[in-house]
Phi, psi and omega in degrees: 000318165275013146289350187280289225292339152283010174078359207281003177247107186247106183320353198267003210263159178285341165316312203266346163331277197266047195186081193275355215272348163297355177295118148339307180269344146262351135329290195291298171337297202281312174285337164289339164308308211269337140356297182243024172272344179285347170280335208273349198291304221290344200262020170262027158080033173236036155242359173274315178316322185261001156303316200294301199305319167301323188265358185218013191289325184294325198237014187291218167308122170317304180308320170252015183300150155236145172295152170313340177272306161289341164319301188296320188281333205286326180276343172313286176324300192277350165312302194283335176284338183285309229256356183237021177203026201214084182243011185220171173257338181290286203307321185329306228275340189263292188298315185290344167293286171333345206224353166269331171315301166346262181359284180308301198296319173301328170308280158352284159338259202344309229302136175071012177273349186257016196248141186265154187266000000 
């Protein structure tokens, strides 16, 4: 990457004409994309949903109660997905503004739509 970044790779060279996916600097792009494509689902604000879900899940809709043992694996699971795409708390600490920001706007969408016209 410091070599892209001193110019010292130059993507334009004919090497790279019949193989574009060997440019250095879209190796990197495509692996830092793919970092976080496992994240963008989450970034439809249902991941506050489903938080949400994990907390009221013990005592909510009869139909869809869970035991306290499933709660706890269900927030593990989302603990380790937070903790295997995450390595700092600020981007944690962003994407989770982001993704309650989400959340409100879908919410927000909804609001007087269900009312007959």
């Amino acid at each position: 990457m410091s070599q892209i970044l001193r110019v010292a790779v130059d993507d334009t060279d004919e090497e790279w004409l019949d193989q574009p996916w060997k440019i250095p600097a879209l190796q990197i792009w495509a692996k830092k994309y793919h970092t976080y494509e496992g994240m963008t689902d989450k970034l439809t604000g249902s991941m506050m949903e489903e938080l949400a879900n994990i907390i009221t899940c013990v005592t909510g809709d009869v139909r869809q109660r869970r035991t306290i043992y499933e709660s706890d694996q269900d927030f593990e699971r989302f603990g380790k997905t937070l903790i295997a795409n995450f390595k700092d708390t600020v981007t944690l600490w962003a994407f989770l503004r982001a993704t309650l920001r989400q959340c409100h706007i879908h919410k927000l969408s909804k609001v007087g739509k269900d009312k007959e016209v």
